[in-house]
C-alpha positions as CSV (number, residue, x, y, z in Angstrom):
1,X,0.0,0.0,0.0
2,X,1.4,3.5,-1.0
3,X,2.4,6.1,1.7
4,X,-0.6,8.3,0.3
5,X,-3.3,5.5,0.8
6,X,-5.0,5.6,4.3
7,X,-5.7,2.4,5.8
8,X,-10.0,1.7,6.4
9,X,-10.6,1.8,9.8
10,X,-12.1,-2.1,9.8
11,X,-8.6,-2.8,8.6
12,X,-7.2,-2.2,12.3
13,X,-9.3,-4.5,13.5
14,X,-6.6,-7.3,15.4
15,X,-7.8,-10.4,16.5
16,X,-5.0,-12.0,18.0
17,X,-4.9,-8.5,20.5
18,X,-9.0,-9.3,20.3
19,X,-8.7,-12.4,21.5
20,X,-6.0,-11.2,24.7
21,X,-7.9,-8.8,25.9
22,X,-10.9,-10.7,25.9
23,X,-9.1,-13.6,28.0
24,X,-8.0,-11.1,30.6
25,X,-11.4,-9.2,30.9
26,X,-13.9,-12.4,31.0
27,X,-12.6,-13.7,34.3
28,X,-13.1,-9.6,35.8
29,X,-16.5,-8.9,33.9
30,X,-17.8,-12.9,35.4
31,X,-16.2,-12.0,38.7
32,X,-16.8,-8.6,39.4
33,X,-19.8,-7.8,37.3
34,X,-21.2,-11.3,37.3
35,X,-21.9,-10.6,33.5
36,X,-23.9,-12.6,31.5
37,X,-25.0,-12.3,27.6
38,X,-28.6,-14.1,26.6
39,X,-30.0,-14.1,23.5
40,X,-27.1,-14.9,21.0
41,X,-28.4,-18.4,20.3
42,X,-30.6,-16.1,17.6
43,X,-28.0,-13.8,16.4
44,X,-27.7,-13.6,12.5
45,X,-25.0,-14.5,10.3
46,X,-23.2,-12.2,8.4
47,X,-23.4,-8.2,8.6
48,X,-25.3,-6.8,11.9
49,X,-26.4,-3.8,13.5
50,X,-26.7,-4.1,17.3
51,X,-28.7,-1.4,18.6
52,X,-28.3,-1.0,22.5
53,X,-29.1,1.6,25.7
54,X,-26.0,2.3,27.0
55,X,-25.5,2.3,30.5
56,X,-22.6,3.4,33.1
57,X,-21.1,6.7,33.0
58,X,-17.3,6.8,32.2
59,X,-17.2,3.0,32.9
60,X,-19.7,1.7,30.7
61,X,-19.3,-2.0,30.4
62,X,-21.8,-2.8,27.7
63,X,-19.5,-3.3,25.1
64,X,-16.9,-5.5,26.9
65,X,-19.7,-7.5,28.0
66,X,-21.1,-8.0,24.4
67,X,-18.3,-8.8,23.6
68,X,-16.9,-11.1,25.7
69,X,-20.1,-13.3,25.2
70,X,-20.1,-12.8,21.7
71,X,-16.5,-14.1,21.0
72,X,-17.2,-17.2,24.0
73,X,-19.9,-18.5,21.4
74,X,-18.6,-17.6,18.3
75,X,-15.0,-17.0,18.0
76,X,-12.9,-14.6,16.4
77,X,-13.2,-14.8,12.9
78,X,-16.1,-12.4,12.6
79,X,-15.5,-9.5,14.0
80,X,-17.2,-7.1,16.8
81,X,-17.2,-3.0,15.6
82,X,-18.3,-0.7,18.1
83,X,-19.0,3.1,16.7
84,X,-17.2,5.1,19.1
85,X,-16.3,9.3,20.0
86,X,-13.7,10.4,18.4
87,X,-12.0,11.0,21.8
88,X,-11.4,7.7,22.0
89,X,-9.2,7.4,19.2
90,X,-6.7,10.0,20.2
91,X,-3.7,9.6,22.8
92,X,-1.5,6.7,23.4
93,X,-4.2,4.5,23.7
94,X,-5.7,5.5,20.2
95,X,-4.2,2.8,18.4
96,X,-4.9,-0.4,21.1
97,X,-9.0,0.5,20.8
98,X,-8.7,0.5,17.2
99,X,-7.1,-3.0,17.0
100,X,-10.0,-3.9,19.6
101,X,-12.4,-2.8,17.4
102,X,-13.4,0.4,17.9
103,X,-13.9,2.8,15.1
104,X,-14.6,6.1,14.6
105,X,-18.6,6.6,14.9
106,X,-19.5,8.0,10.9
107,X,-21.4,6.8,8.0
108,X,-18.9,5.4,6.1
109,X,-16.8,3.4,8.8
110,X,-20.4,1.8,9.4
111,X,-21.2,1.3,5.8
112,X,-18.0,-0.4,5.5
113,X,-18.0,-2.7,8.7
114,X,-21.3,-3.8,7.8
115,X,-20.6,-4.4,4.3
116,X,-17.6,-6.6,5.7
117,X,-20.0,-9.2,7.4
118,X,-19.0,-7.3,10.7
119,X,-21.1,-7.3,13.5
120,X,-21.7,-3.1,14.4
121,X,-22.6,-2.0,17.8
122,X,-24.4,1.5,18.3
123,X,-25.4,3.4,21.2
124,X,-28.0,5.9,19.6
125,X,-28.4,7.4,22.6
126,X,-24.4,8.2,23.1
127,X,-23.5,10.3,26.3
128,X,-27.4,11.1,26.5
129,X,-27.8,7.7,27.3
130,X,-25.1,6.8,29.1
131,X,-25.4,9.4,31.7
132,X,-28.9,9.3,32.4
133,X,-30.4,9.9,35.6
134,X,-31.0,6.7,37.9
135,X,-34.6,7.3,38.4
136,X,-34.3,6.6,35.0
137,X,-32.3,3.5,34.6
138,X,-34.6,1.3,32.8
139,X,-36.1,3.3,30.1
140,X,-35.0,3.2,26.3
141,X,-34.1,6.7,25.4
142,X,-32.2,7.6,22.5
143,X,-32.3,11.5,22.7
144,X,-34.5,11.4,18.9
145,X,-31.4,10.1,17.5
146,X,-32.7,7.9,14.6
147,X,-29.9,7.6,12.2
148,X,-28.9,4.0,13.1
149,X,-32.1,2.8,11.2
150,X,-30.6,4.4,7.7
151,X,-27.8,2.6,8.4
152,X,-28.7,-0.7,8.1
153,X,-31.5,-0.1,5.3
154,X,-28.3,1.4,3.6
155,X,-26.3,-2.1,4.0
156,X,-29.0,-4.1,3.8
157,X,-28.6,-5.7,7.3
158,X,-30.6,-6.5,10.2
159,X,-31.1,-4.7,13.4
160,X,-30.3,-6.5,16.3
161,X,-32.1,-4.9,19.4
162,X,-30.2,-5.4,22.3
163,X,-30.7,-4.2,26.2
164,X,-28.5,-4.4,29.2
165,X,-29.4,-3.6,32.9
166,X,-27.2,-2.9,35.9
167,X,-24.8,-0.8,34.2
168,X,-26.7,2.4,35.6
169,X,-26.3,0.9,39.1
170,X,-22.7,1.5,39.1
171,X,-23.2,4.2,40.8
172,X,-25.8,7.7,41.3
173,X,-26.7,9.5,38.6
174,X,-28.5,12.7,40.1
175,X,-28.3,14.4,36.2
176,X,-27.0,14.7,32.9
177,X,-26.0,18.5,34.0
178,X,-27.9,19.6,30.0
179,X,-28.1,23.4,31.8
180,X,-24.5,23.2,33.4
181,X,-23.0,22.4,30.0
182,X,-25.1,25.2,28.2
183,X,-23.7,27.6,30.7
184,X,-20.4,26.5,30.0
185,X,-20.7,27.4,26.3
186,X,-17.7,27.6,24.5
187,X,-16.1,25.3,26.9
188,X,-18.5,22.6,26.8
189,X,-18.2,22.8,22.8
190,X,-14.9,22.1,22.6
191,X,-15.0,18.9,24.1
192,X,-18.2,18.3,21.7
193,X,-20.6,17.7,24.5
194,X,-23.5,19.2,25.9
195,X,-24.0,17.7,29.5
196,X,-22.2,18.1,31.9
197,X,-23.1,14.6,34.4
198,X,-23.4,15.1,38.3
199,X,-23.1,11.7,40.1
200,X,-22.6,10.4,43.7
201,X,-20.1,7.4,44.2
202,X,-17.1,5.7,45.9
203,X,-14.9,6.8,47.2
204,X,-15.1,10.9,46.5
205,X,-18.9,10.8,46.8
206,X,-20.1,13.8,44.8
207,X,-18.7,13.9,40.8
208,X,-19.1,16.1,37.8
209,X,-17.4,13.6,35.9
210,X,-14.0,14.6,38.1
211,X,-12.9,13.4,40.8
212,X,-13.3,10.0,39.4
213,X,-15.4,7.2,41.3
214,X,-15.0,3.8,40.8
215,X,-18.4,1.5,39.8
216,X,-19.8,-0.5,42.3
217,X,-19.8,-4.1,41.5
218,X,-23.2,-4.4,39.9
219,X,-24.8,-7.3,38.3
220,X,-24.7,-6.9,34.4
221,X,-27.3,-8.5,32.2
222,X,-27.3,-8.2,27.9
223,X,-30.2,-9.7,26.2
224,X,-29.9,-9.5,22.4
225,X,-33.3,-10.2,21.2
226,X,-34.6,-11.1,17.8
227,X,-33.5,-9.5,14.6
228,X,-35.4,-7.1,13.2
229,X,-35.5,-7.2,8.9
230,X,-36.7,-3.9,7.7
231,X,-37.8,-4.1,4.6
232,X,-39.6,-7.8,5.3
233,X,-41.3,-6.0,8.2
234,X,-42.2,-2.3,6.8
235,X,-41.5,-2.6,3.2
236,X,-38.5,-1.5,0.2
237,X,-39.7,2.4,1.4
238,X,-40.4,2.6,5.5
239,X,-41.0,5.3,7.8
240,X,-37.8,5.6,9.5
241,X,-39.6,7.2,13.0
242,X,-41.8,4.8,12.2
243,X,-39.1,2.0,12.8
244,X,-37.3,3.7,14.8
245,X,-40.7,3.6,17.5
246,X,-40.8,0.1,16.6
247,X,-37.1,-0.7,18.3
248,X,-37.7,1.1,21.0
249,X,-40.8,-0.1,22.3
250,X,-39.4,-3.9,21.5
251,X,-36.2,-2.6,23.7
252,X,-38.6,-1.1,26.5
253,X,-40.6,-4.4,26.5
254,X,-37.7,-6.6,27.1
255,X,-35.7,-3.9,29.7
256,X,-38.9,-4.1,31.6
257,X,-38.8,-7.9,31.6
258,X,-35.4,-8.1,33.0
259,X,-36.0,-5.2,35.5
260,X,-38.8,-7.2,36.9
261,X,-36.4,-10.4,37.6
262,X,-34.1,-7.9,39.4
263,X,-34.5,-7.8,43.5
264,X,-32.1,-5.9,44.7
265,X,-29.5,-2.4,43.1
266,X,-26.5,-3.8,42.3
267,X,-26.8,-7.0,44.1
268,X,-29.2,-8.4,41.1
């Protein structure tokens, strides 16, 4: 490959690293977050879009947990993409999250993934989601963001709905600080955000995303539930809010199933 060619993203993607990390993170996600992945006994070959809530502040374990159950049943020949911030792929740690599988979250780096035969986790909902309050915990909000349903008419692929509980137990989220950022202004745009999250944890109690508290050991649960095929379900030309309603109240349904086997916050 010439000097002036830039490598595709999907192209980082390293198994052998892939399969490392995973050994050394199953053991702490079983242990810690006694994690457990149901549902993959339905997953679809070839090119998938896993739509999820995303759940757990700075330490969000969804896609580690994904992960690690989807490699345990299937391997590592296909991979696992994960649409992530751009923030993610700067520093010195840049280039070990692109050989894990991350990718820069755009249109293209999807496209591509999915036209691999990749398996492509989004978060819709983004920091939105991630940081939303704990009253909230167990509802399916994506913040109106509806592009992930373009994507995989685009590609041609399936959407995978898939819904995790516990992250959000990690700690207390008291808000997504939306009026904290706004005050912020200039400040808050250059780190392309517009919350500013106030939580309560261990072992520095209150947090507006510094000082840094560490998650409690909560009990993790990912269900990925039955693919959805667009066009077979709303035809060649579908309302994308239409579909977009349509994952979300699936999501909800099946979040409210596993809230109702929880007994106890973090304990499970």
């Amino acid at each position: 490959m010439s000097d002036d060619v830039k490598p595709s993203e999907i192209t980082k993607w390293d198994p052998e690293l892939t399969e490392r990390v995973m050994g050394v993170l199953r053991p702490f996600l079983k242990g810690y977050h006694r994690a457990e992945v149901r549902g993959l006994e339905d997953f679809p070959a070839g090119g998938a879009l896993v739509v999820a809530n995303h759940s757990g502040g700075l330490f969000a374990m969804d896609v580690p947990v994904f992960a690690s159950g989807f490699y345990e049943k299937f391997g590592y020949d296909r991979p696992v993409y994960t649409l992530s911030h751009d923030m993610l792929m700067v520093g010195p740690t840049g280039k070990f999250f692109k050989k894990a599988g991350f990718i820069p979250a755009s249109h293209e780096n999807a496209d591509e993934a999915l036209r691999s035969g990749g398996v492509v986790v989004v978060f819709p909902g983004g920091d939105y989601d991630v940081y939303r309050p704990t009253l909230s915990a167990n509802k399916i909000d994506f913040g109106g963001r509806t592009g992930y349903v373009r994507a995989a008419l685009n590609n041609g692929v399936p959407i995978v709905p898939t819904v995790g509980i516990g992250g959000q137990e990690s700690q207390l989220f008291l808000t997504r600080g939306t009026e904290i950022a706004k005050a912020l202004g200039p400040v808050a745009r250059a780190f392309r955000t517009k919350i500013l999250p106030v939580s309560f944890g261990f072992p520095f109690g209150l947090s507006a995303v510094v000082p840094v508290n560490l998650p409690l050991p909560t009990k993790i649960t990912m269900q990925a539930l039955p693919p959805i095929d667009i066009v077979a379900e709303f035809g060649e030309d579908p309302d994308v809010d239409e579909v977009d309603a349509h994952v979300r109240r699936v999501m909800q349904r099946a979040l409210d199933d596993l809230a109702r086997e929880r007994r106890l916050p973090v304990l499970g």
